[in-house]
C-alpha positions as CSV (number, residue, x, y, z in Angstrom):
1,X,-13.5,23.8,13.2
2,X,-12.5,23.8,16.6
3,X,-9.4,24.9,19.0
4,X,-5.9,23.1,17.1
5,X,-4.1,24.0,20.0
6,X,-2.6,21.8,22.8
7,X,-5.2,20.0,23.2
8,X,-4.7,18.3,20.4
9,X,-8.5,18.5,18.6
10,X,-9.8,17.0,22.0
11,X,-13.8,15.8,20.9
12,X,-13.4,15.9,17.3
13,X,-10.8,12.8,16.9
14,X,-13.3,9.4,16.1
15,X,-14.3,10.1,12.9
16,X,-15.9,13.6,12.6
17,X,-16.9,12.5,8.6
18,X,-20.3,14.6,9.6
19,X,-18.3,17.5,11.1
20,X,-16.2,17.9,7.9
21,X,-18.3,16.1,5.2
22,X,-16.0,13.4,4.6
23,X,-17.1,10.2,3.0
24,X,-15.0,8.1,5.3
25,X,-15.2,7.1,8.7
26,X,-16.2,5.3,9.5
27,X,-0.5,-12.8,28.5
28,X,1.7,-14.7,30.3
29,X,5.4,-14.1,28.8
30,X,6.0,-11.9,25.7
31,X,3.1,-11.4,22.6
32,X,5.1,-13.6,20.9
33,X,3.6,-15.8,17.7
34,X,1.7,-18.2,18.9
35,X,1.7,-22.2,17.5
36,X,-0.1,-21.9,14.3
37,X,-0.3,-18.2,14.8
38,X,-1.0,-16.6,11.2
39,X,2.4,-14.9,10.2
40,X,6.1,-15.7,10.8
41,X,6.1,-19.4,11.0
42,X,2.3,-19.3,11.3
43,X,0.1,-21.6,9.3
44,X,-3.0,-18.9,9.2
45,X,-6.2,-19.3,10.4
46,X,-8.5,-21.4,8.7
47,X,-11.4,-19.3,6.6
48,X,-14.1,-22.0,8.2
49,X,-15.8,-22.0,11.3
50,X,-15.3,-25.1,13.1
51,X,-17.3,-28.2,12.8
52,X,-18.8,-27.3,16.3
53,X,-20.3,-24.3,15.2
54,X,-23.6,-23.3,16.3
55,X,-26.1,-20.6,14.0
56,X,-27.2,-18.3,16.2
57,X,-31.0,-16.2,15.2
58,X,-30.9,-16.1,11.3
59,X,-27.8,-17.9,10.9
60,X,-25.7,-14.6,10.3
61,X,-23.4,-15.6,13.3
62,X,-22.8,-18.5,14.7
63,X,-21.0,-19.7,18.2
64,X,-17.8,-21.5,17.1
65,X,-16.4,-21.7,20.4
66,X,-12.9,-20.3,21.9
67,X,-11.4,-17.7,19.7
68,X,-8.3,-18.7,17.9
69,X,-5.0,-16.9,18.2
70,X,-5.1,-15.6,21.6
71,X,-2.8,-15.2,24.1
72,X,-1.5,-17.0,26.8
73,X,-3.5,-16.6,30.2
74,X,-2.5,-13.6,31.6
75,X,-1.0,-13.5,35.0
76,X,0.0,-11.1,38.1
77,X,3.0,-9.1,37.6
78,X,5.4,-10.3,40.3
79,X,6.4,-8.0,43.0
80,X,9.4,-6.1,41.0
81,X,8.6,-6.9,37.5
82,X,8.5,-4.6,34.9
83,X,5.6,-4.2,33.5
84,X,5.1,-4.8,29.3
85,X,4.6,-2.0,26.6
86,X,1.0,-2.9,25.6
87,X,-0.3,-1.1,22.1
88,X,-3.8,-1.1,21.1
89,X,-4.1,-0.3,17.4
90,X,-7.6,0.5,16.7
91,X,-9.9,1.1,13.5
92,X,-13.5,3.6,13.7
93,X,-16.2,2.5,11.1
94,X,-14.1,-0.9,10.0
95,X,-15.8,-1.0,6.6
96,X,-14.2,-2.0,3.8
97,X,-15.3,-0.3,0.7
98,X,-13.0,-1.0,-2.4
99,X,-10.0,0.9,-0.7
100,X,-8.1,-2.5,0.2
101,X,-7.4,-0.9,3.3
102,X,-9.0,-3.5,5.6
103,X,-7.2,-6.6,4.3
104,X,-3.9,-4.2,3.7
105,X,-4.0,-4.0,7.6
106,X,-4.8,-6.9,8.7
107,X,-2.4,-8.3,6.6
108,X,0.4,-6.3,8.4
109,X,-0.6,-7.6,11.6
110,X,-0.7,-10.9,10.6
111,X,3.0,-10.6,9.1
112,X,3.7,-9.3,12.6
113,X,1.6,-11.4,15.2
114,X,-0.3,-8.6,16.4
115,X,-4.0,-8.4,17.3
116,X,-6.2,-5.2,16.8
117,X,-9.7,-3.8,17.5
118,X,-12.2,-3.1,14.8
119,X,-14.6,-0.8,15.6
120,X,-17.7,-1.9,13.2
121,X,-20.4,0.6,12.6
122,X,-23.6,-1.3,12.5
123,X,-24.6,0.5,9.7
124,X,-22.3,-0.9,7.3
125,X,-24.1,-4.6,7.4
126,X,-27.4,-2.6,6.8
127,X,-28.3,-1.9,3.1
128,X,-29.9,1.3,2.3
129,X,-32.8,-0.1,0.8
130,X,-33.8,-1.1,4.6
131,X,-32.3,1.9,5.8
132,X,-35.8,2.7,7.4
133,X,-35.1,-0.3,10.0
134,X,-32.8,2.3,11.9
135,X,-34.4,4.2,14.2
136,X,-31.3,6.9,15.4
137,X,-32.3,8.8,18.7
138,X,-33.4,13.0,18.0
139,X,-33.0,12.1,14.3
140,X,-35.7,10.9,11.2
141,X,-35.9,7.4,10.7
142,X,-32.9,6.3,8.3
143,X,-30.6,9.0,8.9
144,X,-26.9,8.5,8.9
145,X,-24.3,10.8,8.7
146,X,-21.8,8.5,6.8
147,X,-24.2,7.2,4.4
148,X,-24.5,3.7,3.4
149,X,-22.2,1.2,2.0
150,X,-22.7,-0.3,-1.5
151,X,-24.1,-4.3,-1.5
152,X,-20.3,-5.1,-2.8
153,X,-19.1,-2.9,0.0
154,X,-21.6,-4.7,2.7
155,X,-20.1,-8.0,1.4
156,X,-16.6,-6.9,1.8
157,X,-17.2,-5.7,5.2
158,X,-18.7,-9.1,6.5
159,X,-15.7,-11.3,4.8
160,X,-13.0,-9.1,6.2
161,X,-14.7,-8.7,9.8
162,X,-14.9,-12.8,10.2
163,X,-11.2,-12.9,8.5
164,X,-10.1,-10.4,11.1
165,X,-12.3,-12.5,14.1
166,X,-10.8,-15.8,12.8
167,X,-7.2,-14.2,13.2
168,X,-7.2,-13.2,16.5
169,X,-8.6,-9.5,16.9
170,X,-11.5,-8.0,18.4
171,X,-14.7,-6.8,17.1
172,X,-16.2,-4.1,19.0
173,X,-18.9,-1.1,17.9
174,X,-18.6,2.5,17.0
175,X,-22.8,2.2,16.6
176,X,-24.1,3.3,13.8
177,X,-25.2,6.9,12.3
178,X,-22.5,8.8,13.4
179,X,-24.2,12.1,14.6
180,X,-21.5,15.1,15.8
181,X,-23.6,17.9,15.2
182,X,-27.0,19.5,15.8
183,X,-29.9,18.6,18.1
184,X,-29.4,15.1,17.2
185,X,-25.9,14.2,18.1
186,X,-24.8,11.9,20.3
187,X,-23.5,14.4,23.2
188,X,-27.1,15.0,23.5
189,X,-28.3,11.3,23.8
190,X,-29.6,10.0,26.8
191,X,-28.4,6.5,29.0
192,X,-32.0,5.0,27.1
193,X,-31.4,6.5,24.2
194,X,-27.5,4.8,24.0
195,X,-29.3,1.3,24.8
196,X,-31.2,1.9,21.9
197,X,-28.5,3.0,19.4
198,X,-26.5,-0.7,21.1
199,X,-29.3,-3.1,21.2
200,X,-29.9,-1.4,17.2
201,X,-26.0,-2.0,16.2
202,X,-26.5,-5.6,17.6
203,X,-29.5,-6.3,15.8
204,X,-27.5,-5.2,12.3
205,X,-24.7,-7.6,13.2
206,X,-26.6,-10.1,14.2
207,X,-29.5,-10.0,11.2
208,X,-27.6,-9.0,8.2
209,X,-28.7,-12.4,6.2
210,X,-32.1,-11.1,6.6
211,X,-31.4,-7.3,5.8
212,X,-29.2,-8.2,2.7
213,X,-30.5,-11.3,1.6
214,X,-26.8,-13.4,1.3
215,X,-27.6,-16.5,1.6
216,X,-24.2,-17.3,-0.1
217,X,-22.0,-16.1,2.7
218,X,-20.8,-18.1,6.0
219,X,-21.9,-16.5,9.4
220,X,-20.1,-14.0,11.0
221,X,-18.1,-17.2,13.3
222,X,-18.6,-15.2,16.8
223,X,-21.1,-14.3,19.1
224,X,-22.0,-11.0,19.0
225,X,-23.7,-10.5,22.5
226,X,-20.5,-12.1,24.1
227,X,-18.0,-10.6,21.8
228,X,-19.1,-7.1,22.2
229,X,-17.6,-5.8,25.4
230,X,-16.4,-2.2,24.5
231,X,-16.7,0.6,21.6
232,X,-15.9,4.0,20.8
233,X,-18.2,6.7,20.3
234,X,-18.5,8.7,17.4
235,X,-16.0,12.3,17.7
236,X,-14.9,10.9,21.1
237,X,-19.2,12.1,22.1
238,X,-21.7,11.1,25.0
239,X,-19.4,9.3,27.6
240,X,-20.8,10.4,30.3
241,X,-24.5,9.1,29.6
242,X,-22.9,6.1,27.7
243,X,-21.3,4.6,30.7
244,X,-24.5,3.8,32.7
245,X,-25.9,2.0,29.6
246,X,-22.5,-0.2,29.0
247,X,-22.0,-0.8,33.0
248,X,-25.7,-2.5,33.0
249,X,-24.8,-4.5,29.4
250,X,-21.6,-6.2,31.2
251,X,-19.3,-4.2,29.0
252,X,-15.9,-3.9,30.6
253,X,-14.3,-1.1,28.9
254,X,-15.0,2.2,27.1
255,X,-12.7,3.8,24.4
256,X,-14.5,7.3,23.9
257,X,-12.8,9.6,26.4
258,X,-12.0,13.2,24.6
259,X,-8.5,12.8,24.8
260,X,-6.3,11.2,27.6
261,X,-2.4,11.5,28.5
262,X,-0.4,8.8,28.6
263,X,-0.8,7.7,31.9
264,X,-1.8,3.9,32.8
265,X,-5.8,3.9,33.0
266,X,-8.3,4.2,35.8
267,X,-11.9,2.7,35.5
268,X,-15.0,5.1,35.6
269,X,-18.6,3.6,36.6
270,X,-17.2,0.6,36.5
271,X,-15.6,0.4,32.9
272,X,-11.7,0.8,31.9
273,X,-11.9,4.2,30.4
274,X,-9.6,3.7,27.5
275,X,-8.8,7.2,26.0
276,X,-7.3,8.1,22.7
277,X,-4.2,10.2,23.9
278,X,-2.2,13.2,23.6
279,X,1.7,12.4,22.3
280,X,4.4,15.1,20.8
281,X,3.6,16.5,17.5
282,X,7.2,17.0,16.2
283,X,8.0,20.6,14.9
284,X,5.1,22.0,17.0
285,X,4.8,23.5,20.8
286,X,1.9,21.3,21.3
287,X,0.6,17.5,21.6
288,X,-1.9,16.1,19.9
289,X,-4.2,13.0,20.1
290,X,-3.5,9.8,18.8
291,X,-5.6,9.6,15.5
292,X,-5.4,10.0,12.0
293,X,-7.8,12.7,11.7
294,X,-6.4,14.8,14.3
295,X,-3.1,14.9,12.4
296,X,-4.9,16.0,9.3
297,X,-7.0,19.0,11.7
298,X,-3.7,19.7,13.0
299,X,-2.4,20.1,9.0
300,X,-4.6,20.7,6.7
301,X,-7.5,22.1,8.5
302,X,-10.9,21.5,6.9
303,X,-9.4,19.9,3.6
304,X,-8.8,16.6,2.9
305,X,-7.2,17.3,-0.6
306,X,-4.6,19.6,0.2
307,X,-2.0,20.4,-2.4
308,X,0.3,17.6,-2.5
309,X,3.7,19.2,-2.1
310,X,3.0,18.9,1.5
311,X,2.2,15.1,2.0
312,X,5.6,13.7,2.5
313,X,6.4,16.2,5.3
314,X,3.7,15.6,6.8
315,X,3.3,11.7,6.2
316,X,7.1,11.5,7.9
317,X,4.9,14.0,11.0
318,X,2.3,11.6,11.5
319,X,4.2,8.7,11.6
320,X,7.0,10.6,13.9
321,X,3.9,11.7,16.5
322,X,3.3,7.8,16.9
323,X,6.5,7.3,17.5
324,X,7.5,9.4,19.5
325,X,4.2,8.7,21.5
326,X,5.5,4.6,21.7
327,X,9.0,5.4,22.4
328,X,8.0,8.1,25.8
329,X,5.8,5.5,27.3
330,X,8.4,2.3,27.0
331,X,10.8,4.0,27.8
332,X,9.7,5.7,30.6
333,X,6.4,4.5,32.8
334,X,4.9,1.8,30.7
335,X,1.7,3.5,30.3
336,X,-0.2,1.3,27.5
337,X,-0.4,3.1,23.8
338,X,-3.7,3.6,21.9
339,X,-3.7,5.0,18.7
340,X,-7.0,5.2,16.8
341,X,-7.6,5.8,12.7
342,X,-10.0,5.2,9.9
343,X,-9.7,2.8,6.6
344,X,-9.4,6.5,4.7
345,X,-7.7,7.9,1.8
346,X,-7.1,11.8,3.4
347,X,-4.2,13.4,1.6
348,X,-3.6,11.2,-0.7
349,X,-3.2,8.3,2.2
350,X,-0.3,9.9,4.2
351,X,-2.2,8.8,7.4
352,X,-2.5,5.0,6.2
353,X,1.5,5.0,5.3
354,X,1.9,7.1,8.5
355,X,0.4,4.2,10.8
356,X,1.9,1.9,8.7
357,X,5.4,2.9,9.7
358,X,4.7,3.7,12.9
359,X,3.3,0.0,13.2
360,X,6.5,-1.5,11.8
361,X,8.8,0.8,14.2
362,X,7.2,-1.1,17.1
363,X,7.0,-4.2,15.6
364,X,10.7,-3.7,14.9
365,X,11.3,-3.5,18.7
366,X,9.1,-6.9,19.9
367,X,11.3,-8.7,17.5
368,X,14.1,-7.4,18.8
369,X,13.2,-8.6,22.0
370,X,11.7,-6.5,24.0
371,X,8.3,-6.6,26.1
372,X,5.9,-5.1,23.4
373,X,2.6,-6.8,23.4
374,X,0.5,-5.5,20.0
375,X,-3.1,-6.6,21.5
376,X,-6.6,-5.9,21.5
377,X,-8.8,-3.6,24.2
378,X,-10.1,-7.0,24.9
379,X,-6.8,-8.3,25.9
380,X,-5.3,-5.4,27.3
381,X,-8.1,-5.5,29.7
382,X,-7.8,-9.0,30.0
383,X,-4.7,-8.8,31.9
384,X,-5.7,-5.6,33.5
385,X,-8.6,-7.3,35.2
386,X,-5.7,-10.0,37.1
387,X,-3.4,-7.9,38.2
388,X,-3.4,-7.0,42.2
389,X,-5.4,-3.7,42.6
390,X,-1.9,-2.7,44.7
391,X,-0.3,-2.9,41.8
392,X,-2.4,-0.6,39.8
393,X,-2.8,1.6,41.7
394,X,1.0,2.1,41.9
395,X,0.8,2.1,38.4
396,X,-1.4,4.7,38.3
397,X,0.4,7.4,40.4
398,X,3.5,7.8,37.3
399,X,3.1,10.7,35.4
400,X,3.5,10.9,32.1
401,X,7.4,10.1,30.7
402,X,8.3,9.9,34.3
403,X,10.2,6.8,35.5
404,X,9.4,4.8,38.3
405,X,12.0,6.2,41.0
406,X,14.5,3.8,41.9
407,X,13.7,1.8,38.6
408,X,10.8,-0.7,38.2
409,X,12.7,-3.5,40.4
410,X,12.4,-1.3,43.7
411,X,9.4,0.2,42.5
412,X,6.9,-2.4,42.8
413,X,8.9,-4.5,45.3
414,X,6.5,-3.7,48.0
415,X,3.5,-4.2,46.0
416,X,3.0,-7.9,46.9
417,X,1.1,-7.0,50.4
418,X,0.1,-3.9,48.9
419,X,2.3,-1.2,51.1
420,X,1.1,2.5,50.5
421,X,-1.0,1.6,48.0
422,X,-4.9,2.1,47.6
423,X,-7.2,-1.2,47.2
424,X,-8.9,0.7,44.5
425,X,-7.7,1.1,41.3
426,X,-10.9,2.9,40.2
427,X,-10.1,5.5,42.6
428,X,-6.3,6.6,41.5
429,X,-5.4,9.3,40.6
């Protein structure tokens, strides 16, 4: 196990299931609800592609045209304006295997309006039968380090990642064998070796009629090559060398980062880097990062069955770290909030619950009416990509829970012909 300390589990948070031997892992104006936006006063989104769609390869996705559910086009901040509270909720693995979890959260953002990020391991379309087809860098042909997924499970994986497409949120990759240890893991993998384990986890998506012989099911309703624009590496691993790979693939953001503060985001080679990050861990001297499985590090060490007299304490912990994480940035310099987890049933689910309320709390406050936007990577970046590189780069420069001096009006009032500001972004600090 490695330092709990300060740093908050730094490298092990996305899904160390190898690590500990676990068997999971796996807009213009406010993010309001949208006409015919599945949820309050929403009439859902409809379970069938459109009649425009077009199979792509084996007929296991098809091109159905402009995603439904998606925000308004996003615009410049005017000079002055405050900026929204964006919050990425985000999911590592996104298999659903007979834990409910899945539809349980997609669900809640549906009742709420929100759009997430799935993370789908490539993997989890793949049967274990044809488990030979993978061919993971520096390992034996087949090798995984979260297993397979049952056929039943397979099947619940595809319905729930087209329901989750179909209702707004993003499906991006957290590739497929999941290797944190040992000569073969992922810190270790080369840019070529990266392209590999992509153009692999593609081929799953895109070919899983073929692989699992379900002839019965509708394609997967997007298209996978222009979908995928981002992932997250398994235990937060192999940035560095993934970053030339996913510049030269068009991808425009990278969620991998070991551990970030809660600062707005600067891009490196190109990309958005897009770090979990490090918010107050009540009752303790130190912070720690914003995932499910660094909470349980931080608690129960290398168990994830600890005696059960401690799980309300530390279900009302977790759910207070996220919190507390959500209420420093709005309330102080905006910085957008990602908080990372796992469809897992760790001490007896605290961390589901814990996210759960956490989810509500900021829910609670977009009702209310203020500028909370629950979105994807995709559009978080989406508006990212429009505003003035002035602008950003002002953004850039507040610390974290720091106010903008002067408040936000004076703040970026010069920022319209870019006074004192570098034309870079990429370059902030």
């Amino acid at each position: 196990m490695r330092d709990i300390s300060r740093r908050g589990l730094i490298g092990l948070g996305a899904g160390t299931a190898a690590a500990m031997g676990l068997a999971a892992c796996g807009t213009q104006g406010q993010d309001s609800t949208l006409p015919g936006r599945p949820g309050k006063g929403g009439s859902g989104a409809s379970s069938s592609p459109t009649a425009t769609a077009r199979p792509l390869g084996d007929g296991s996705t098809a091109d159905t045209g402009k995603q439904p559910y998606q925000p308004g086009k996003p615009v410049p901040l005017e000079p002055g304006e405050t900026p929204p509270q964006f919050v990425v909720f985000s999911w590592d693995g996104a298999g659903e295997v007979g834990n409910g979890l899945f539809p349980r959260f997609l669900d809640l953002a549906k009742e709420h309006g929100a759009h997430m990020t799935f993370f789908l391991s490539g993997l989890y379309l793949l049967p274990e039968s044809k488990k030979r087809k993978y061919l993971p860098p520096n390992n034996q042909p087949g090798a995984s380090d979260i297993g397979y997924l049952t056929d039943a499970h397979i099947r619940a994986t595809i319905e729930n990642v087209r329901r989750a497409w179909l209702e707004g949120h993003e499906i991006g990759t957290h590739f497929n064998g999941h290797f944190c240890s040992g000569f073969g893991t992922v810190g270790h993998w080369t840019p070529k070796q990266w392209l590999s384990e992509i153009q692999q986890a593609k081929a799953f998506v895109k070919e899983w009629k073929t692989n699992t012989g379900f002839s019965d099911l509708p394609p997967l309703p997007f298209d996978y090559d222009k979908e995928l624009i981002g992932g997250r590496t398994p235990c937060l691993l192999g940035q560095d060398n993934l970053l030339p790979t996913a510049r030269e693939l068009g991808w425009r953001y990278d969620a991998s980062s070991p551990g970030g503060r809660q600062r707005w985001p600067v891009k490196r080679q190109g990309l958005w880097d897009l770090p979990l990050q490090l918010v107050p861990f009540p009752g303790r001297s130190f912070e720690v990062l914003s995932m499910d499985y660094n909470m349980l590090a931080n608690q129960s060490l290398n168990t994830t069955k600890a005696p059960a007299y401690n799980y309300p304490g530390w279900r009302t912990q977790s759910a207070q770290a996220y919190i507390a994480g959500f209420e420093r940035a709005y309330r102080t310099n905006r910085a957008p909030f990602f908080i990372g987890n796992h469809f897992e049933h760790w001490n007896g689910g605290i961390y589901m619950d814990a996210v759960e309320e956490a989810f509500k709390h900021i829910a609670r406050e977009k009702e209310k009416g203020a500028d909370v936007r629950l979105v994807s990577f995709r559009q978080f970046v989406d508006w990212l990509d429009v505003q003035r590189p002035e602008v950003v780069s002002k953004l850039q420069t507040l610390e974290v829970g720091r106010q903008p001096a002067g408040g936000w009006k004076e703040f970026l009032s010069d920022t319209a012909t870019g006074k004192g500001a570098s034309s870079d972004p990429s370059k902030a600090a």
